[in-house]
C-alpha positions in Angstrom: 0.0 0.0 0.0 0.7 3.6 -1.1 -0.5 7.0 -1.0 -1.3 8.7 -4.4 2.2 10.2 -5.5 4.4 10.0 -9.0 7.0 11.8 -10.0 7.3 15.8 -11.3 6.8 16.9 -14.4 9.5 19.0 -16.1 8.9 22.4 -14.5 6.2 21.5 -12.1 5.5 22.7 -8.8 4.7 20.0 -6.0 1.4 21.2 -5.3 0.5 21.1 -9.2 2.4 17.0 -9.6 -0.2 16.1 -6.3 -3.1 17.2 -7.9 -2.4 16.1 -11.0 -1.2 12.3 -9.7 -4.6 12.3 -7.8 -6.9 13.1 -10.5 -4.6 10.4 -12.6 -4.7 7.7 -9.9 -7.8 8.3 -8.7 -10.1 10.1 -11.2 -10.8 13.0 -8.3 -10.2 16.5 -9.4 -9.9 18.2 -6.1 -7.8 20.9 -5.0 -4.6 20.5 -3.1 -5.1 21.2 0.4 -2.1 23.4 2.3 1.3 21.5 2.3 1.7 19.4 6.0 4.9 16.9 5.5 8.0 17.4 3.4 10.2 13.8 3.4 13.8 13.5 2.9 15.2 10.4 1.8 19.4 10.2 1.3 21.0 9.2 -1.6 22.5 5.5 -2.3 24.5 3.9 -4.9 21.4 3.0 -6.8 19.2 6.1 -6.3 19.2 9.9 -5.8 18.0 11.7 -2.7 14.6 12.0 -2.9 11.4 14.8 -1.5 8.4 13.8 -0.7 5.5 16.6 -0.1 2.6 15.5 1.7 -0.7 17.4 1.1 -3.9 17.4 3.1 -6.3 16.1 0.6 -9.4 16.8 2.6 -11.9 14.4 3.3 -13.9 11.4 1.1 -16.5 10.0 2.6 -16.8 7.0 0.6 -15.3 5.9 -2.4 -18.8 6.5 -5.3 -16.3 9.3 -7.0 -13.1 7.3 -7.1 -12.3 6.1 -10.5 -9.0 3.5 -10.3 -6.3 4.1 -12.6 -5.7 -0.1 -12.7 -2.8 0.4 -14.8 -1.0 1.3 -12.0 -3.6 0.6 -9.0 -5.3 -2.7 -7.8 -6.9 -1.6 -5.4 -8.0 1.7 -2.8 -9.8 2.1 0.6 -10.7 4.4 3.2 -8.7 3.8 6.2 -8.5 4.9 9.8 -5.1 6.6 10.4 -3.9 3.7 12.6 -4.9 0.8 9.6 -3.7 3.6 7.5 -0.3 3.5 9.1 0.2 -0.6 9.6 -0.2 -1.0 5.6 2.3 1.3 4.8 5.9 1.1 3.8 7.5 2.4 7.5 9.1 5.7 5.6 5.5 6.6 4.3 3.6 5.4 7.3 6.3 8.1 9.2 5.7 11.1 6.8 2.0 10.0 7.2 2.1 10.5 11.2 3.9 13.5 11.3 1.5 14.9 8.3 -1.5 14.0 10.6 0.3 15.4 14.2 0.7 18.8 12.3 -2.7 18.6 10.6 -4.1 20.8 12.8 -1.8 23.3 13.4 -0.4 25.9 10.8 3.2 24.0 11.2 4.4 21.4 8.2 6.1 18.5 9.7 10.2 17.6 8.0 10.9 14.1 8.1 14.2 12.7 7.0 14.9 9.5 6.2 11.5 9.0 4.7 
């Protein structure tokens, strides 16, 4: 399990790649919500050092709009943060708690290593 994400376009902002990997994935054509988590993840000898910019993306209440991308997705759901975080890889499921912990506050949560 993953959280809706790809890689930037050639001159495109974070904000603009989330929105756009959203309505790709998922068929949902929702604005962005305000920035919470930015991830850091070191180089190694096989990959780059990598961001990862975590956006709140509001609330669904059920999954009617959703409209898979199964080229790339087998499967969605609506999770409760602590499901949410066992299914994920431990570097997302990080970015993910510090993303919710800041949620409510007008803070955005740095995570390195993840």
């Amino acid at each position: 399990w993953n959280l809706p994400g790809g890689v930037l376009e050639a001159d495109e902002p974070p904000d603009v790649a989330c929105a756009r990997e959203v309505s790709e994935e998922l068929g949902l054509n929702r604005p962005e919500g305000r920035l919470l988590a930015v991830g850091w993840t070191p180089p190694t000898p096989i990959r780059r050092a990598a961001f990862a910019f975590l956006f709140d993306g509001g609330v669904l209440e059920d999954l009617s709009e959703v409209r898979l991308q199964t080229e790339e997705l087998d499967d969605c759901a609506l999770l409760p943060p602590d499901e949410a975080l066992d299914r994920l890889m431990p570097q997302v499921a990080e970015r993910l708690r510090q993303a919710l912990r800041v949620r409510d506050t007008r803070t955005v949560a740095y995570v390195e290593r993840a």
